[in-house]
C-alpha positions in Angstrom: -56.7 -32.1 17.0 -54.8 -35.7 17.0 -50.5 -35.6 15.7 -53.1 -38.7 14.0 -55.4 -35.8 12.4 -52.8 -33.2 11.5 -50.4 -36.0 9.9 -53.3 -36.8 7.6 -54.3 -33.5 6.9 -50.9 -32.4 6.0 -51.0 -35.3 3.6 -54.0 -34.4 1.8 -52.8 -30.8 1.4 -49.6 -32.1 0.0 -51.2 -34.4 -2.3 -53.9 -31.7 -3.2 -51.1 -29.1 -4.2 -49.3 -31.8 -6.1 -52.6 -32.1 -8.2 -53.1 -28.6 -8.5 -49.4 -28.1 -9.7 -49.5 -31.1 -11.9 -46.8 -32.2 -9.6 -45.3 -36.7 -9.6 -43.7 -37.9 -6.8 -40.7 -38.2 -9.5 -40.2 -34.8 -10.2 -40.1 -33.7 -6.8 -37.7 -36.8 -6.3 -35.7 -35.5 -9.2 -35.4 -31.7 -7.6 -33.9 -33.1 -4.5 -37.1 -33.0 -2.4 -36.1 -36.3 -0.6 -32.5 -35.9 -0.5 -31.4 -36.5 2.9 -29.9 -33.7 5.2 -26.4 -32.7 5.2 -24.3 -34.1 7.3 -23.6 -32.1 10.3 -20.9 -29.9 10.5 -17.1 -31.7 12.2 -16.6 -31.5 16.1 -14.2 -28.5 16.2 -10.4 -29.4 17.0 -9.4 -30.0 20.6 -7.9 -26.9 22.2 -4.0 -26.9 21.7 -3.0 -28.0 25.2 -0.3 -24.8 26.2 0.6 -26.5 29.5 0.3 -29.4 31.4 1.7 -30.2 34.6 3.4 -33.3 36.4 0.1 -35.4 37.3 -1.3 -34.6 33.5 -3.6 -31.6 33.8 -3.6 -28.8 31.3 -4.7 -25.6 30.2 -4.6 -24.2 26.7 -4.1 -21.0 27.7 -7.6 -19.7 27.0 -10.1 -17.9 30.0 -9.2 -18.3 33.7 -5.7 -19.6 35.0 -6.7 -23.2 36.6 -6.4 -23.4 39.8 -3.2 -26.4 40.0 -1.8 -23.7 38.2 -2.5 -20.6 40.6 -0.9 -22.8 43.3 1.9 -23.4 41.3 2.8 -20.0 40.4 1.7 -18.7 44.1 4.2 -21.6 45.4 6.8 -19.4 43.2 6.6 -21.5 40.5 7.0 -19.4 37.2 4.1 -20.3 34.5 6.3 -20.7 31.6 8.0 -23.5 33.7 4.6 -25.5 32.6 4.9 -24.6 29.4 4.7 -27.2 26.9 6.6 -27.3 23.3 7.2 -24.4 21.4 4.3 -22.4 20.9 
């Protein structure tokens, strides 16, 4: 079967259960049938960025130590040194 077949099949079912229903293309209008789709849900925020060395990279803290910053700290370079702000 044809996306061409199916389409128009699905049409006449949908026009034969309006018929059977008693059913106008202004009620189901009316009950939000054709109301478009929500919108879909907001990006979520950026990660807070926790610290951030001299040539701009950061980490937020989160999963594995980066690795500018496990040369840093194996250097002797204390983490918190990186830190940015107050947390």
């Amino acid at each position: 079967m044809t996306a061409k077949t199916e389409r128009a099949d699905a049409i006449r079912w949908i026009q034969a259960q309006m018929d059977d229903y008693g059913l106008t293309l202004e009620e189901l209008d009316a009950a939000g049938c054709f109301a478009p789709p929500p919108p879909p849900p907001a990006a979520p925020p950026p990660p807070v960025v926790c610290y951030r060395n001299a040539e701009g990279l950061t980490w937020d803290g989160q999963g594995e130590m980066p690795s500018w910053l496990k040369r840093a700290v194996n250097a002797g370079q204390s983490v918190e040194f990186y830190r940015v702000g107050s947390l």
